[in-house]
PLY file of the C-alpha trace (Angstrom):
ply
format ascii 1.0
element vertex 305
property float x
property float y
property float z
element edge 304
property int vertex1
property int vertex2
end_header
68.53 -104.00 72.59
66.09 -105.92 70.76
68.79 -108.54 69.30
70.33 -108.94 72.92
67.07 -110.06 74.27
66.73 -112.06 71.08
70.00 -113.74 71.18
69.25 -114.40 75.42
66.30 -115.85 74.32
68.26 -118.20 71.96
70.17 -119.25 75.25
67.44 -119.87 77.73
64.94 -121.83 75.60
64.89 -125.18 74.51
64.78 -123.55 71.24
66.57 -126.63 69.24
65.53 -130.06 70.03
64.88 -131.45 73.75
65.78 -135.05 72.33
69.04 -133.91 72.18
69.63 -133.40 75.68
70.66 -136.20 77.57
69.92 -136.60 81.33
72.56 -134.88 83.78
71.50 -136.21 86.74
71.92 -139.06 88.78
68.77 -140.29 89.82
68.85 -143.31 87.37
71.52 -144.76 89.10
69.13 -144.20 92.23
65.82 -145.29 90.29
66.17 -146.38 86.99
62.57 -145.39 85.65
63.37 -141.70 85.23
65.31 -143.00 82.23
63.32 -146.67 81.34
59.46 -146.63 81.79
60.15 -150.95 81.70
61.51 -150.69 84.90
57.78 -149.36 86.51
57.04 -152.49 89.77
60.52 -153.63 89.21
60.73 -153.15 92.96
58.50 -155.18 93.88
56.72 -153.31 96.44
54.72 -149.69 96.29
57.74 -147.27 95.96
57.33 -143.28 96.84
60.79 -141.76 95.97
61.73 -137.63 96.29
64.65 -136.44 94.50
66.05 -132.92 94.54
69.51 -131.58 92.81
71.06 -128.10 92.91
73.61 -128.73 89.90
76.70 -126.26 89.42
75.74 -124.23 93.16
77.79 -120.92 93.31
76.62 -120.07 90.02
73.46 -118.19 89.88
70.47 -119.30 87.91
71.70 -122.71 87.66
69.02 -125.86 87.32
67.59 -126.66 90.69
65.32 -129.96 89.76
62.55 -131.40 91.90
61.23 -135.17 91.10
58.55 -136.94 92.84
58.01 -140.89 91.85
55.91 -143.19 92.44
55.90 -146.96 91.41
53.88 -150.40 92.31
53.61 -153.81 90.47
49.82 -155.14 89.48
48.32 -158.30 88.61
51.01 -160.80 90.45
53.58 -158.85 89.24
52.82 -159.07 85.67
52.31 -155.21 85.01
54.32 -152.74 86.86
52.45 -148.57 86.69
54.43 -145.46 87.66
54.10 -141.81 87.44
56.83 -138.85 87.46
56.58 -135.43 88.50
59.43 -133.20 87.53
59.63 -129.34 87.95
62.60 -128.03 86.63
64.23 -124.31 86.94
66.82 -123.17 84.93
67.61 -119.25 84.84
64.14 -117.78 84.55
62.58 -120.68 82.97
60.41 -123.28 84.05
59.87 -126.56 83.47
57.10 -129.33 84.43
56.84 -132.58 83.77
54.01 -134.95 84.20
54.93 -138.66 83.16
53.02 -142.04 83.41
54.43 -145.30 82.65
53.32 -149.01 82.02
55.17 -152.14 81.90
54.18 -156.13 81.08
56.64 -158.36 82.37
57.08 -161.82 80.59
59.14 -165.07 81.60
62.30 -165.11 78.95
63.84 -168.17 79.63
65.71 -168.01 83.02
65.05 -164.37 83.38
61.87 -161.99 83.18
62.06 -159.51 80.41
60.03 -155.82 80.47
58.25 -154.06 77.94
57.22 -150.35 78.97
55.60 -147.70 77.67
55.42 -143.83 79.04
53.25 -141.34 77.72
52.89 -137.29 79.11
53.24 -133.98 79.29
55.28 -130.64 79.40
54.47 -127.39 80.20
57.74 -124.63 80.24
57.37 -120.73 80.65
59.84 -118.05 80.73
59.35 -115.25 83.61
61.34 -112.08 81.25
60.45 -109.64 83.80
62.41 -111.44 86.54
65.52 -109.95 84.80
67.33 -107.32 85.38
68.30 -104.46 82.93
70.77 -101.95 83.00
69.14 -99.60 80.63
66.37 -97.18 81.70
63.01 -98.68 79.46
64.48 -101.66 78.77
61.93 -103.63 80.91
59.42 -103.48 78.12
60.90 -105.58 76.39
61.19 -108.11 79.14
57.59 -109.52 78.60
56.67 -113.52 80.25
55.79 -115.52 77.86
52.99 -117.54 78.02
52.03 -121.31 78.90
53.26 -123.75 76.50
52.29 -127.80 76.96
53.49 -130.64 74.64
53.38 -134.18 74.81
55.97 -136.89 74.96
56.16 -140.50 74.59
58.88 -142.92 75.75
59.50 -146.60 75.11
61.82 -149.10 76.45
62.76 -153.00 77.30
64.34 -154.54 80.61
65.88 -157.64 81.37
66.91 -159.25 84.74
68.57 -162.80 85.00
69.73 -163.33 88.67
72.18 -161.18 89.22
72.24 -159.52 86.20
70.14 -156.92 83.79
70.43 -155.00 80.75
68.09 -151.85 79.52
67.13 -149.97 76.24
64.99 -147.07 76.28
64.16 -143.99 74.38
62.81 -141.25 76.92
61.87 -138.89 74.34
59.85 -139.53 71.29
58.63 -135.79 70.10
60.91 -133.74 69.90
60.27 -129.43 69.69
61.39 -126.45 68.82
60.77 -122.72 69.77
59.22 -120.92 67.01
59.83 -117.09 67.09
57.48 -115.61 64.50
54.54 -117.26 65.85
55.32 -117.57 69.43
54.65 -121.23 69.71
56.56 -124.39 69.58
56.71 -127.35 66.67
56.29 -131.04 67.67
58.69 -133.19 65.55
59.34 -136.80 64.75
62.88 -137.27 64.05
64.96 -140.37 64.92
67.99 -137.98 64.51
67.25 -136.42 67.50
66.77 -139.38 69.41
68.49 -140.76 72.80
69.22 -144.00 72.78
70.18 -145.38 75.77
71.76 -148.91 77.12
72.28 -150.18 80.61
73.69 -153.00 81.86
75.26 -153.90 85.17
75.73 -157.06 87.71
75.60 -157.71 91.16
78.42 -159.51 92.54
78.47 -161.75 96.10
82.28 -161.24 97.87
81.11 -162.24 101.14
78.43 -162.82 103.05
77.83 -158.78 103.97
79.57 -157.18 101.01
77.71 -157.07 97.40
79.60 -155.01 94.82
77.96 -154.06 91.45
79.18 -152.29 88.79
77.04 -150.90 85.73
77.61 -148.39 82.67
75.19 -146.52 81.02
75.70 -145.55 77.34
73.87 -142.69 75.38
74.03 -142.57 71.44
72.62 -139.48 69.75
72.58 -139.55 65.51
75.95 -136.87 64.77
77.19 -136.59 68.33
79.89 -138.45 70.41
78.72 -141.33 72.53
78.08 -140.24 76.38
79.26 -142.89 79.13
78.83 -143.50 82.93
80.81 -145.77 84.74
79.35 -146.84 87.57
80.38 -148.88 91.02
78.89 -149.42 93.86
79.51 -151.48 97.37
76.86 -152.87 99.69
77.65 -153.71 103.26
75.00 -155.72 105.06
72.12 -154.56 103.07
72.49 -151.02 105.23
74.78 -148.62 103.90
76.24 -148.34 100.24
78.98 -146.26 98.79
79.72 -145.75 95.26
81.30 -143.55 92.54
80.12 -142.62 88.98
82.44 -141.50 85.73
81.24 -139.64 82.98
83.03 -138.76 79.72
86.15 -136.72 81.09
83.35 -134.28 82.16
82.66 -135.39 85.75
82.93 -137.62 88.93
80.06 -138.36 91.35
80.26 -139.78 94.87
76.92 -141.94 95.96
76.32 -142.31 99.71
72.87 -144.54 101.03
71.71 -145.19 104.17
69.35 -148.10 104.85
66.80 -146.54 108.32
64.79 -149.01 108.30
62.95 -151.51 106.36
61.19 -149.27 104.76
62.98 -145.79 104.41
66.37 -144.88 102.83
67.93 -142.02 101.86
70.86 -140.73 99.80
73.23 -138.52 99.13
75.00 -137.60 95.87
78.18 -135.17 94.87
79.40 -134.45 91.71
82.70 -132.60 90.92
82.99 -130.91 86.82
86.08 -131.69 85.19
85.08 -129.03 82.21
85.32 -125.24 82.51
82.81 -125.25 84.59
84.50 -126.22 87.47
86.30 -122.59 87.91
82.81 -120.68 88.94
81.32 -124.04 90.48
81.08 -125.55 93.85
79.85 -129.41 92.10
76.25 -130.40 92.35
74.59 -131.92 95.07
71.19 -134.19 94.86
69.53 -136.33 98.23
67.00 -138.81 97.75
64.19 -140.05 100.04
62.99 -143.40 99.40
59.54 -145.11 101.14
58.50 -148.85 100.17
55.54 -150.04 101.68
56.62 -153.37 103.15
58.84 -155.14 105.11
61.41 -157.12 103.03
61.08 -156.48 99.18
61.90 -159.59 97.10
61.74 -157.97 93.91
62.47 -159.38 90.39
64.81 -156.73 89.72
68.09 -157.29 91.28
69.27 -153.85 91.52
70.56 -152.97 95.16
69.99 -148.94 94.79
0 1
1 2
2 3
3 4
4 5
5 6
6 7
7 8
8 9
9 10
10 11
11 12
12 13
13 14
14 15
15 16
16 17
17 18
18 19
19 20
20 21
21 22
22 23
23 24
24 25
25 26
26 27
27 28
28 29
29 30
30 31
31 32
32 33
33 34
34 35
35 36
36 37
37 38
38 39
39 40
40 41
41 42
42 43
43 44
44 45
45 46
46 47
47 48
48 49
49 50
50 51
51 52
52 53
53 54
54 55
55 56
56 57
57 58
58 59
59 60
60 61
61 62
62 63
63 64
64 65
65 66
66 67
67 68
68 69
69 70
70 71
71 72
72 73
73 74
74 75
75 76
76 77
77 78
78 79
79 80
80 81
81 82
82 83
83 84
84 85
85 86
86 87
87 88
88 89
89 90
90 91
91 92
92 93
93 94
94 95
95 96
96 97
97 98
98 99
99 100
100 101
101 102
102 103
103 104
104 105
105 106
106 107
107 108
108 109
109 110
110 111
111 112
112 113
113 114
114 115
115 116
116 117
117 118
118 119
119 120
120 121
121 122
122 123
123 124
124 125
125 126
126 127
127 128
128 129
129 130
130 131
131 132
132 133
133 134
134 135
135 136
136 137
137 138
138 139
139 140
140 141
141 142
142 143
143 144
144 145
145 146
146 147
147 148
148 149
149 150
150 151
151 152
152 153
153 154
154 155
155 156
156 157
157 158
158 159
159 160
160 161
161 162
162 163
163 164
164 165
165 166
166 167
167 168
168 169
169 170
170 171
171 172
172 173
173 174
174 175
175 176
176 177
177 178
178 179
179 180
180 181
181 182
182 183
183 184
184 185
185 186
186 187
187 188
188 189
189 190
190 191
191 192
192 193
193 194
194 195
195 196
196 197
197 198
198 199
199 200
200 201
201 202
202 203
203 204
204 205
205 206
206 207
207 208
208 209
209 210
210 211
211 212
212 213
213 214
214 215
215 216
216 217
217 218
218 219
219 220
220 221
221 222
222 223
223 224
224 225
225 226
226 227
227 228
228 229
229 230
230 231
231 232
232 233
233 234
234 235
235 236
236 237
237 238
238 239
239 240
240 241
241 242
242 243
243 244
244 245
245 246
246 247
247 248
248 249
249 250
250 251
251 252
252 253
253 254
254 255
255 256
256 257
257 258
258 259
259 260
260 261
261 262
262 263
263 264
264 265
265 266
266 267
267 268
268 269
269 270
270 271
271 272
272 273
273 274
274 275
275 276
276 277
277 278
278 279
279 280
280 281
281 282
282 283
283 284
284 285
285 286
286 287
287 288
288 289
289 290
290 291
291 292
292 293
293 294
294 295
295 296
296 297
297 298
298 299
299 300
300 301
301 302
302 303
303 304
């Protein structure tokens, strides 16, 4: 019994490397700062954004995640500050994230380009004894582990030039690794483990109420194939946008927004699995609140999301 929990263990914890995981979710087409801390006062305005996604519903235990944001610009626009919360569920683990973020904007030319920096922490606990077992007395075994925190850094550059701009950030500079024999994890350095990621996309004018902009976003990990989203979206009369979102032969996303007013929008994403998955799952589903606090936002960064 003691090798099944072992080898369930193996399964649920982040045991290898969490560099190696590359984000799942959406919410950088939404708001790209989950994925760039550059991009912190790119909007201009004071921006409060909630995000919540139920990936792969119908199967049980699967990753509900909850993200609060918040962004502003400082200084005439010069320095952008933003912070992230993140609690994450997957199975009987948990996940929280607390990330802060700071950008200096400089003229480059024609455009403005972004240097960011993001810098906190992680804590993650399992909850054993929410299992459960078959066999009489195996509950013992089933014992919650404790508290873990560890840090993380992230780095990344942002460009805008009209209607166009281009990204590169690494979310994740520590990487960790579950240690059994001493209950604890290891902080690594390792570039091998490393996301790097590129975005690029433009905005396009085809009439005087219709804006169309497609972007990609490409993910290159040391020793593994390259991940890819193709992305498109269409504006009509800065109010409502529709969209759709490729990745890798593994899935397609629908993206619905809804301007309410000046101030407030909210959207609505579903994704369909190509993979395996899509047998025992009913797709993934993630909404989005958005609140800027002013009237018209005339922001350096051209993205319409």
């Amino acid at each position: 019994m003691k090798r099944i929990i072992k080898f369930f263990i193996l399964l649920l914890i982040p045991f290898s490397v969490s560099g190696q995981l590359a984000p799942v979710t959406d919410q950088y087409v939404l708001n790209p700062l989950t994925i760039n801390p550059a991009c912190a006062g790119n909007r201009g305005a004071l921006n409060i954004a909630a995000f919540y996604r139920r990936q792969w519903t119908g199967i049980a235990g699967s990753p509900e995640t909850t993200t609060f944001l918040f962004d502003a610009p400082a200084f005439d626009e010069k320095i952008g500050l933003g912070l992230i919360f993140v609690s994450d569920k997957i199975g009987v683990t948990k996940e929280t994230q607390l990330n802060t973020n700071y950008a200096y904007r400089i003229n480059m030319g024609p455009g403005n380009l972004s240097f960011g920096l993001g810098a906190g922490l992680i804590t993650t606990n399992t909850a054993w004894s929410d299992l459960v077992v078959l066999d009489p007395g195996d509950e013992y075994y089933l014992i919650n582990s404790r508290l873990f925190v560890v840090p993380n850094f992230s780095f990344g550059t942002y460009y805008t030039y009209r209607n166009y701009y281009a990204g590169f950030s690494i979310p994740k500079f520590l990487s960790y690794k579950f240690n059994f024999d001493k209950n604890k994890y290891t902080l690594m350095i390792d570039p091998a483990h490393y996301n790097f990621m590129f975005t690029t996309g433009y905005v396009f004018t085809v009439s005087p109420t219709i804006k169309v902009s497609p972007s990609t976003l490409l993910i290159y990990t040391p020793g593994q194939k390259v991940q890819f989203d193709i992305n498109a979206h269409v504006n009509f009369s800065e109010r409502f946008w529709a969209g759709a979102s490729y990745r890798n032969k593994r899935s397609f996303a629908g993206l619905f927004q809804f301007q309410v007013n000046n101030q407030l929008r909210v959207a609505y994403t579903y994704d369909f699995d190509f993979g395996k998955l899509r047998t025992y799952s009913n797709g993934s589903h993630e909404i989005m609140l958005r609140y800027e606090f002013r009237y018209k936002v005339d922001a350096v960064n051209p993205l319409i999301f």
